[in-house]
C-alpha positions as CSV (number, residue, x, y, z in Angstrom):
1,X,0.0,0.0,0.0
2,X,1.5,3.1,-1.0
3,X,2.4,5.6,2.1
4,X,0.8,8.7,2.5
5,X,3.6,10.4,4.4
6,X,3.5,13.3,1.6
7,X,0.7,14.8,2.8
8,X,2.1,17.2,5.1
9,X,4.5,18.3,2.3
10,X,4.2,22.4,1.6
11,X,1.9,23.3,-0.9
12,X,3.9,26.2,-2.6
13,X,7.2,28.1,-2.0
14,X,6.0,32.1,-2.6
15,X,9.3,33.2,-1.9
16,X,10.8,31.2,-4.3
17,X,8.5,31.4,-6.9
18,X,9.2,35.3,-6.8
19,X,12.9,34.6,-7.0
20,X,12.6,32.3,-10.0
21,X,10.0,34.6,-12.0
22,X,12.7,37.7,-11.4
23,X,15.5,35.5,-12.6
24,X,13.0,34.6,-15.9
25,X,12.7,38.4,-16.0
26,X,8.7,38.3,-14.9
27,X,7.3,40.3,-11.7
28,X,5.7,38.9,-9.2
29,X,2.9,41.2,-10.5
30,X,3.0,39.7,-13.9
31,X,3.1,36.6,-12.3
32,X,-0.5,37.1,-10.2
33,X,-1.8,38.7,-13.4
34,X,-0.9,35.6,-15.3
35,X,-2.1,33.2,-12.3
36,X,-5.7,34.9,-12.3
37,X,-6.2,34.3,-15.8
38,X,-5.1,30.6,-15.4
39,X,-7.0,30.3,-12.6
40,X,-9.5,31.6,-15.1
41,X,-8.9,29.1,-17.6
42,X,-8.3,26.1,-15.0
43,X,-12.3,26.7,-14.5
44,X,-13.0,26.3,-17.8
45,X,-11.5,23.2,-18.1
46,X,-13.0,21.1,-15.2
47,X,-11.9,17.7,-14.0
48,X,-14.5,14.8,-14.2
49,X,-16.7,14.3,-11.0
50,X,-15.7,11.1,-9.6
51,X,-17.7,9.3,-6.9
52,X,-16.2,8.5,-3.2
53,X,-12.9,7.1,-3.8
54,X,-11.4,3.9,-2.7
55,X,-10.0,4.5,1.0
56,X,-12.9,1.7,3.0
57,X,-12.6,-0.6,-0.2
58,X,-11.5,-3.4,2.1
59,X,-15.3,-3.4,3.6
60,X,-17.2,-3.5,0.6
61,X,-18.9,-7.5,0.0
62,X,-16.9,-7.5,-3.5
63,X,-13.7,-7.3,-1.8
64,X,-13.4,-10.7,-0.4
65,X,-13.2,-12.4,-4.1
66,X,-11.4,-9.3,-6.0
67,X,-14.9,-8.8,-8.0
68,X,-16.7,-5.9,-9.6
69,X,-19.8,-4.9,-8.9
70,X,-22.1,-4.4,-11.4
71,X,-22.6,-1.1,-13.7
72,X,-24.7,1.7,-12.0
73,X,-27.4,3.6,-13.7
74,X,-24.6,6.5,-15.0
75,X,-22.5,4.3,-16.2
76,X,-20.0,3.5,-12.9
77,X,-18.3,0.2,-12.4
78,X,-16.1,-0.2,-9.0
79,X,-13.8,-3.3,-9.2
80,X,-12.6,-3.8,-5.3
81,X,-9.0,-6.3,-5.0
82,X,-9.3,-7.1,-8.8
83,X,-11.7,-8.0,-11.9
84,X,-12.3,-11.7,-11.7
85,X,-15.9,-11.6,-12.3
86,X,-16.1,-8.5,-15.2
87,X,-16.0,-11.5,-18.2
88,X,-19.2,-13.1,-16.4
89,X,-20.9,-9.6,-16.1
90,X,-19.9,-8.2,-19.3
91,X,-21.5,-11.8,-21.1
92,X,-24.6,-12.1,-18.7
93,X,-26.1,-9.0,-17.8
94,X,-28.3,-7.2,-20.2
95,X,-27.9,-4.2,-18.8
96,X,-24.5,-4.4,-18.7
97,X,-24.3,-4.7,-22.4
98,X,-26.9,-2.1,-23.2
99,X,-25.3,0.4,-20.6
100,X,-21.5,0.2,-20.5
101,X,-19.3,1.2,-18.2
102,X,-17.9,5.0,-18.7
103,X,-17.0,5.1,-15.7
104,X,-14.0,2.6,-13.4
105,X,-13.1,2.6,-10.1
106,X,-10.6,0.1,-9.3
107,X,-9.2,0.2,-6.0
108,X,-6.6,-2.5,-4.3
109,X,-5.2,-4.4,-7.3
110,X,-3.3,-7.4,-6.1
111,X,-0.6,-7.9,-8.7
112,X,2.8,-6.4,-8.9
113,X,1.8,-4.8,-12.4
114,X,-0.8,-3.8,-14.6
115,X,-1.6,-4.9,-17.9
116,X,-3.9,-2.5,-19.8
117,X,-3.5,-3.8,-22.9
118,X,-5.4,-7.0,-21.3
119,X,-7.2,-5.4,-18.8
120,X,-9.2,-2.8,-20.3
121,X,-10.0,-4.1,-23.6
122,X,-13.3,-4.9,-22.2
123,X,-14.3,-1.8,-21.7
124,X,-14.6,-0.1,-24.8
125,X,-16.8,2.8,-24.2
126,X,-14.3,3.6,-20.9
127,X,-14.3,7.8,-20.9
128,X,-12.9,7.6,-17.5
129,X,-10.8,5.9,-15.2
130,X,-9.4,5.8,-11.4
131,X,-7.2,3.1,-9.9
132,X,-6.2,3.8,-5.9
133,X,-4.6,2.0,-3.2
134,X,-3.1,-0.9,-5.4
135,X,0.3,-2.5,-5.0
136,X,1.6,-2.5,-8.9
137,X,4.8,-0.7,-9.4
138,X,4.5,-0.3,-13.4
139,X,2.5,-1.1,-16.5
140,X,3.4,-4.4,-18.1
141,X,2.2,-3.0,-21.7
142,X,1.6,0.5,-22.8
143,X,-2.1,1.9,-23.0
144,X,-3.9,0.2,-25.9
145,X,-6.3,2.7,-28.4
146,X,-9.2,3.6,-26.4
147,X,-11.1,6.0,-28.5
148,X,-13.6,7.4,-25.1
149,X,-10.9,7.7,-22.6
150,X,-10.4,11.2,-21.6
151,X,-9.3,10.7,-18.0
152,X,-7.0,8.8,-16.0
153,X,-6.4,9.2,-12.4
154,X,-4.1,7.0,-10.9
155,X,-2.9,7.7,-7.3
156,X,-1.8,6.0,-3.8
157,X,0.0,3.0,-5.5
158,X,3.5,1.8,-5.6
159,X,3.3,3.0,-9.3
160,X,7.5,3.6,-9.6
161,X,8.1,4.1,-13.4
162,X,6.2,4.8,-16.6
163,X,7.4,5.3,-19.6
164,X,7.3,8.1,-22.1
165,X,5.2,6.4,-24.3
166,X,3.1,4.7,-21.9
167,X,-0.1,7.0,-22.7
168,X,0.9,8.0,-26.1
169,X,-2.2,5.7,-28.1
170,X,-4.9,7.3,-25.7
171,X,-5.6,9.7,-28.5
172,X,-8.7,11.7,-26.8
173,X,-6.9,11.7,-23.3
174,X,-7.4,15.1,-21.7
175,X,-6.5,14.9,-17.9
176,X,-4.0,12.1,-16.5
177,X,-3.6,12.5,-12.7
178,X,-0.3,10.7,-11.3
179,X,-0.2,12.2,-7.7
180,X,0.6,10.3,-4.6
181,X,2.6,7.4,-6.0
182,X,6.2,6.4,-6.2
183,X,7.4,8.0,-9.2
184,X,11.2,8.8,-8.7
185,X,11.8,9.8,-12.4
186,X,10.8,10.3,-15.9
187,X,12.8,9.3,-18.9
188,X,11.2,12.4,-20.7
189,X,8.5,14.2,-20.9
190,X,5.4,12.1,-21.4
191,X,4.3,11.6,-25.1
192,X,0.4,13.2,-25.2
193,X,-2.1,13.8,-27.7
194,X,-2.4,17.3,-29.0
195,X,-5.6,17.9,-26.9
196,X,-4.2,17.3,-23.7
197,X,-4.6,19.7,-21.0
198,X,-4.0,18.9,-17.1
199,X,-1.0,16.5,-16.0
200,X,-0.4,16.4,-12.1
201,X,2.5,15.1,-10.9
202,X,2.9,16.3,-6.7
203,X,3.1,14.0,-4.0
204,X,5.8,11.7,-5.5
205,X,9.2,11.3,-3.8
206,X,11.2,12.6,-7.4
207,X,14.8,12.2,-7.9
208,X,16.0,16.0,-8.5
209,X,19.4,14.5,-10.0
210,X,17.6,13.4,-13.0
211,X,17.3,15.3,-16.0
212,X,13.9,17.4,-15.3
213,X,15.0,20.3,-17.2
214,X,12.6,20.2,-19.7
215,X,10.0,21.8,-17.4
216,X,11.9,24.9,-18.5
217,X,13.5,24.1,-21.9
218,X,10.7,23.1,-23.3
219,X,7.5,25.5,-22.0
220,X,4.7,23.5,-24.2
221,X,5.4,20.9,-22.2
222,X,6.2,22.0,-18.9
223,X,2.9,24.1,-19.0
224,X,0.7,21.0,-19.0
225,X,1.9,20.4,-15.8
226,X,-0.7,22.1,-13.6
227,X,1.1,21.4,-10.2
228,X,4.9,22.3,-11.3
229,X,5.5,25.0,-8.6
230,X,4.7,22.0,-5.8
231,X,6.7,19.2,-7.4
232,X,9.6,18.4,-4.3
233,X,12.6,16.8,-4.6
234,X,13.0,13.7,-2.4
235,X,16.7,12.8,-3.4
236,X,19.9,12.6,-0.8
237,X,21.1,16.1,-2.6
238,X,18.3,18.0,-2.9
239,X,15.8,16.6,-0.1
240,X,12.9,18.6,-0.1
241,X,13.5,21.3,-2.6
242,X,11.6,22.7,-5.7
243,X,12.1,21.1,-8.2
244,X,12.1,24.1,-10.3
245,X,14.5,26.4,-8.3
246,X,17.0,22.9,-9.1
247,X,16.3,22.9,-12.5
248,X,16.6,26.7,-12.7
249,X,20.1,27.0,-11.0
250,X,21.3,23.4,-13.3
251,X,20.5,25.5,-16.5
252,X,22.1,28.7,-15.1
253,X,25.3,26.7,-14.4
254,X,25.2,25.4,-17.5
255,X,25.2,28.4,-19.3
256,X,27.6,30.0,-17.6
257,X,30.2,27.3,-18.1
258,X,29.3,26.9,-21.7
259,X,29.8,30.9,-22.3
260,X,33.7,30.8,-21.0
261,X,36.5,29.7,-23.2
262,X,38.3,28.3,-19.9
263,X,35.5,26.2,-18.9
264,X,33.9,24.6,-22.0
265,X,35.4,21.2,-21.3
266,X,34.8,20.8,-17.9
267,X,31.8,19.4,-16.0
268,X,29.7,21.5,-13.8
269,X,27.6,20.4,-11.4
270,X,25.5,21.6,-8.5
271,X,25.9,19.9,-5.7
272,X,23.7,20.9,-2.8
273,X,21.6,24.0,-2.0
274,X,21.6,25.3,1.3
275,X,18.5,24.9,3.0
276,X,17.3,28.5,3.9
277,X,18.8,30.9,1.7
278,X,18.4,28.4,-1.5
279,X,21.9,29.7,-2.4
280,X,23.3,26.7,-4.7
281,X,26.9,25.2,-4.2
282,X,28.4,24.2,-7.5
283,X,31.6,22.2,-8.2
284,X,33.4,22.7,-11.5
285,X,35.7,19.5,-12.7
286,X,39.1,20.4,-14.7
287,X,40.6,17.3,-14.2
288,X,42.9,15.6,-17.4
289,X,42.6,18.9,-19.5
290,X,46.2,20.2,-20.0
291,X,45.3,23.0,-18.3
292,X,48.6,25.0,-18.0
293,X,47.1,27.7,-15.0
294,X,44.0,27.8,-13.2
295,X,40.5,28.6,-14.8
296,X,40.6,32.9,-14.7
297,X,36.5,32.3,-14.5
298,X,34.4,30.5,-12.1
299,X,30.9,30.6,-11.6
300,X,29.3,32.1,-9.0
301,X,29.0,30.2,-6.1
302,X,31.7,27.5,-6.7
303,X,32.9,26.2,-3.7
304,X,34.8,23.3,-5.3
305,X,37.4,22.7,-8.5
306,X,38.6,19.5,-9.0
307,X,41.6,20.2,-11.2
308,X,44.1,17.1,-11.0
309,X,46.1,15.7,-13.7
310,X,47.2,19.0,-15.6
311,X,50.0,20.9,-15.9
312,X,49.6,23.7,-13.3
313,X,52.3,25.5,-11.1
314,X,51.0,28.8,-10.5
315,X,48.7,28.9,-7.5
316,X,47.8,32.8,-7.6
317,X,44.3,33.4,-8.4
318,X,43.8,31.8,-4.8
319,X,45.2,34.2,-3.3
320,X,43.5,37.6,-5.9
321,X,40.8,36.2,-8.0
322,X,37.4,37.0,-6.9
323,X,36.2,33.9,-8.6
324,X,37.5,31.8,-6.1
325,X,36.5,33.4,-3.0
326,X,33.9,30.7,-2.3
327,X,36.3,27.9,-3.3
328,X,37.0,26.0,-0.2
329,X,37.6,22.5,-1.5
330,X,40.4,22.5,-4.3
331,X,41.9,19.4,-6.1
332,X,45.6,19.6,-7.5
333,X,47.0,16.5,-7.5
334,X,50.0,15.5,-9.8
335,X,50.4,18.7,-11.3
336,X,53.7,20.9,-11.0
337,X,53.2,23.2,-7.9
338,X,56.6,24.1,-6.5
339,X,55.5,27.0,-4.2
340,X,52.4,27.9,-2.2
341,X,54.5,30.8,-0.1
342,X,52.4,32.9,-1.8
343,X,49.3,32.2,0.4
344,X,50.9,33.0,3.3
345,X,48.8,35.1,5.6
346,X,45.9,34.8,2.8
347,X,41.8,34.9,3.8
348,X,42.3,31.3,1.6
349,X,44.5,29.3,3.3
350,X,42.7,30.4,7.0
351,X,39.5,29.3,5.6
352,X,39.9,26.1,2.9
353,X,38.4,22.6,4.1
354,X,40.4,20.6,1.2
355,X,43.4,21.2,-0.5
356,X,45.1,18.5,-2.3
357,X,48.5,19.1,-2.9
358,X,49.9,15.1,-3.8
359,X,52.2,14.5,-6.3
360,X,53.4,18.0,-7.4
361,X,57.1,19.4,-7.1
362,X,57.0,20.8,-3.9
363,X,60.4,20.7,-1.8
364,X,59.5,23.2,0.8
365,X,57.6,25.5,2.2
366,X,57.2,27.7,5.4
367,X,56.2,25.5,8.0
368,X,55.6,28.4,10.3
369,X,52.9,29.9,8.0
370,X,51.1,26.6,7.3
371,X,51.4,26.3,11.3
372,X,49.5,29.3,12.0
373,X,46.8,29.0,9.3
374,X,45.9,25.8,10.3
375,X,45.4,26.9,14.2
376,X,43.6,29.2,12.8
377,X,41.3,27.5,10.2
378,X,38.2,25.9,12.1
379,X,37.1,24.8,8.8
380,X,40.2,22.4,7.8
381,X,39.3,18.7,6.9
382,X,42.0,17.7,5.2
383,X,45.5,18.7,3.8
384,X,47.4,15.8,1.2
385,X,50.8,16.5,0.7
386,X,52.4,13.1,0.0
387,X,54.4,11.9,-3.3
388,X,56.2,15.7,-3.4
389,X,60.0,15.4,-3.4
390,X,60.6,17.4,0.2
391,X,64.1,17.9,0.6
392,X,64.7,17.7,4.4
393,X,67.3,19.5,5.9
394,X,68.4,19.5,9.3
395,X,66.2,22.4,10.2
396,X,63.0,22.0,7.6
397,X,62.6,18.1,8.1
398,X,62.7,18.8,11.9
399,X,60.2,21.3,11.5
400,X,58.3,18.9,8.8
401,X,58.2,16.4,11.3
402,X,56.2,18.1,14.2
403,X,53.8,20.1,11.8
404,X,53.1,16.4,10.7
405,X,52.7,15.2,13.6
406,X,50.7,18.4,15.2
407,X,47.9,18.2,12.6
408,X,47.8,14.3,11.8
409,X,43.7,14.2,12.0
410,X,44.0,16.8,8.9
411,X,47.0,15.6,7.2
412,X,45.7,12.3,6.6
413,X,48.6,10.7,4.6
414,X,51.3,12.0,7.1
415,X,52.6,8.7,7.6
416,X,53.3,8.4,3.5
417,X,54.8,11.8,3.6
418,X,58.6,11.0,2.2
419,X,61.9,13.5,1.8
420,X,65.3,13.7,0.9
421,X,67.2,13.9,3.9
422,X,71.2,12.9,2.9
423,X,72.5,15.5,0.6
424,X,73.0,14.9,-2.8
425,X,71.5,11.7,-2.7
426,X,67.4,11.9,-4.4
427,X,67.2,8.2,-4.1
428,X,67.4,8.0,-0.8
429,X,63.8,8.5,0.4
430,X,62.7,8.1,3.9
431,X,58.6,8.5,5.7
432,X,59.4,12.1,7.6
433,X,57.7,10.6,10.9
434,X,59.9,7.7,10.9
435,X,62.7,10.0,10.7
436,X,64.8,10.9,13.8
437,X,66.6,14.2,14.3
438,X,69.7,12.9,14.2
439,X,68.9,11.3,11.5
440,X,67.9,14.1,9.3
441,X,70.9,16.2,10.5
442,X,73.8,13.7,9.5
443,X,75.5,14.7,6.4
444,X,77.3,12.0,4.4
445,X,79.3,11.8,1.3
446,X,80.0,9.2,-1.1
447,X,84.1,8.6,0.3
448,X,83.0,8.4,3.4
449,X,82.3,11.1,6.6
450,X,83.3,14.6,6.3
451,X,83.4,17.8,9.3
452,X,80.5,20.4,8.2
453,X,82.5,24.4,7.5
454,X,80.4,25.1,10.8
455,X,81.7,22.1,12.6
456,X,85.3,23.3,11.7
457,X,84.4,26.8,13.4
458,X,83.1,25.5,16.4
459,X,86.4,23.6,16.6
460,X,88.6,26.3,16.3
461,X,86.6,28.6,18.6
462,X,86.5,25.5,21.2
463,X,90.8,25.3,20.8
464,X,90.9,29.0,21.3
465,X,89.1,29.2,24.5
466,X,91.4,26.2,25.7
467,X,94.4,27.9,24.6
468,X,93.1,30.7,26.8
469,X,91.8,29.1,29.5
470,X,95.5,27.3,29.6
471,X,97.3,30.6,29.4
472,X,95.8,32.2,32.2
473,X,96.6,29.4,34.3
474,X,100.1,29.7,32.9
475,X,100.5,33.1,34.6
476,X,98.6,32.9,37.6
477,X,101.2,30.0,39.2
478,X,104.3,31.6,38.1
479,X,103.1,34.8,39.6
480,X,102.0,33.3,43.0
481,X,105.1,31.0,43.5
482,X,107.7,33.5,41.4
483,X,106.3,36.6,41.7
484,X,106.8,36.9,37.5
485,X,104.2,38.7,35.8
486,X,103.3,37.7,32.4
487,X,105.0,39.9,29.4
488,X,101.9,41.8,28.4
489,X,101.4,42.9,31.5
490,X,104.8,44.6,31.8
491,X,104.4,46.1,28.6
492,X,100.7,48.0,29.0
493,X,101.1,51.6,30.4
């Protein structure tokens, strides 16, 4: 039985509807001058009256044996659990054959799918018809020829896909009513005959990510259906959103990426829209282009740019575009990046959540900086920086080592982190954490060990002092046991 959980769903979104109209150029005004005449023409062109619907069905007698009962004076039939007894009324009642059914109401039906083609071709003179509360999930067979049938209403079911053609041989169809199932998606929009008029479409839980654009692109069609403005989106990524406000901000991104030279081979995509300001979040994919620097243009809004596998090494319009002031979450792996000094002290850099920096040419950079950003930034998630070619000197690799270790939870491939760290040697490569001090600060040469220049200095300073330290004891015994005071002495005035 299909749920009925939608039924506290909002109606309409005013707010939103205003937004979208101003976007399309319309006023609000325009838009309440244009509603009144629809609402104008929607009373023209009334729905069929349809007797009490199906929700006691259980409790009528027919129920029991999945019968129909028989035709009613105007031309009503009601089928309750399914139609095993319509061939025995349709070939034994007069009345039946002299007044036909115009009329269905079919409420409950058993089976996991509904054949029309078999179904209905005993009901010839059908004009309208109403099937509630059943269990099928789709239509084995598409809608046969029926020359009467103007209406369909088909609601609370497990109904979960239809095709574009499904309707497309009910030639005089006028209204087709698909609320309150569990339509996810449409392939397209419906095929229907020239006359048609009202499509409803609310209350199912639709899938936003699909391609619904056509409610825009294509305004024939999307004006048939009566109930756009209160179509919701039930998808993980756009749960409970309009689903024209999606498909308004998925054409707008597409158009602006489309209308820059820098950004006609990339994919765009929205990704979320935030839940009370209906701002949308877009991410823009660069990835295996050749790109030589980063995009100059981004589209408003982009708070990701998935750039890897290119050819970039200049990291600027980070730090002074005003494209990428919303970017948070950037992707630049194996490129050639050999500097990101240049974001030192930068709005960026205290405010990214993702920056991937693996396999690019970085050797070093100014631990301090990246230190103090990252105390800062309440926003980090996550910082890659493995498979670059650090060169670890005593001093940087020590520094390396406890910036690694500091901020583990956001450098999450610290432990694969691996540098240089015994000069003039680029195949010896070592994990920084695993790395001692000592380690990183031992200097060793092909022919063997050699004294650093400083080492040297330290050595003659040390000998110095001695030589000092010596001399004064020199002179202080010959002067307490001889009396003799030391030459320099004697010579000062």
């Amino acid at each position: 039985m299909a749920s009925r959980f939608y039924e506290k769903w909002p109606v309409k979104y005013i707010s939103v509807l205003c937004l979208l109209l101003s976007l399309g150029h319309v006023s609000c005004e325009d838009y309440e001058t244009s509603a009144t005449t629809m609402a104008t023409t929607t009373t023209i062109i009334s729905l069929p009256v349809f007797t009490p619907g199906c929700q006691d069905w259980t409790s009528a007698p027919e129920a029991a044996g999945g019968n129909c009962s028989r035709v009613t004076p105007n031309g009503l039939l009601k089928c309750y659990g399914g139609m095993n007894n319509l061939a025995a009324l349709s070939n034994s009642a007069k009345l039946y054959r002299q007044q036909q059914a115009v009329e269905m109401l079919l409420c409950g039906w058993p089976q996991d799918v509904f054949n029309p083609l078999k179904e209905l071709q005993k009901l010839p003179r059908l004009r309208s018809l109403t099937i509630e509360y059943s269990g099928f999930t789709e239509f084995k067979f598409d809608f046969p020829e029926m020359t009467h049938l103007q209406t369909i209403n088909i609601s609370w079911t497990n109904l979960s896909y239809i095709s574009s053609r499904t309707f497309k041989r009910v030639h005089p169809l006028r209204v087709l009513d698909l609320r309150w199932n569990q339509l996810i998606q449409l392939d397209g929009p419906l095929i229907l005959p020239h006359s048609f008029e009202q499509l409803y479409l609310a209350g199912n839980p639709w899938n936003c990510t699909r391609n619904f654009k056509w409610l825009l692109l294509q305004p024939e069609k999307g004006r048939l259906v009566v109930d756009r403005d209160e179509l919701i989106c039930m998808d993980r990524k756009y749960k409970e959103r309009q689903m024209l406000l999606v498909m308004h901000y998925k054409l707008e991104l597409k158009k602006q990426c489309q209308s820059h030279e820098d950004l006609k081979n990339c994919t765009c995509l929205m990704h979320h829209i935030l839940p009370k300001t209906h701002v949308p979040l877009y991410t823009v994919n660069c990835s295996h282009l050749e790109f030589h620097h980063l995009p100059a243009f981004l589209p408003d809004n982009t708070t990701t740019l998935a750039i890897n596998d290119n050819l970039i090494s200049d990291i600027n319009p980070l730090r002074d575009n005003p494209h990428y002031r919303h970017v948070v979450d950037i992707q630049l792996e194996n490129n050639r990046v050999a500097n990101i000094d240049n974001l030192e002290d930068t709005d960026w850099l205290q405010n990214f959540r993702l920056l991937n920096l693996r396999g690019n040419n970085l050797r070093k950079l100014h631990v301090y900086a990246l230190d103090n950003a990252l105390n800062e930034n309440q926003n980090a998630n996550l910082l890659l920086l493995s498979r670059n070619p650090w060169h670890c000197t005593c001093k940087f690799g020590s520094r390396l080592r406890e910036l690694l270790t500091k901020y583990k939870e956001i450098v999450r491939d610290a432990w694969n982190v691996s540098c240089t760290y015994m000069q003039d040697d680029d195949q010896l490569l070592a994990k920084v954490l695993s790395l001692s001090r000592q380690e990183m600060c031992s200097v060793s040469m092909e022919n063997g060990s050699h004294i650093h220049p400083i080492d040297w200095l330290n050595g003659v300073l040390a000998s110095l002092i001695l030589l000092i330290l010596g001399k004064l004891a020199y002179d202080y015994y010959h002067y307490k046991y001889y009396g003799r005071v030391p030459w320099i002495v004697m010579k000062m005035p």
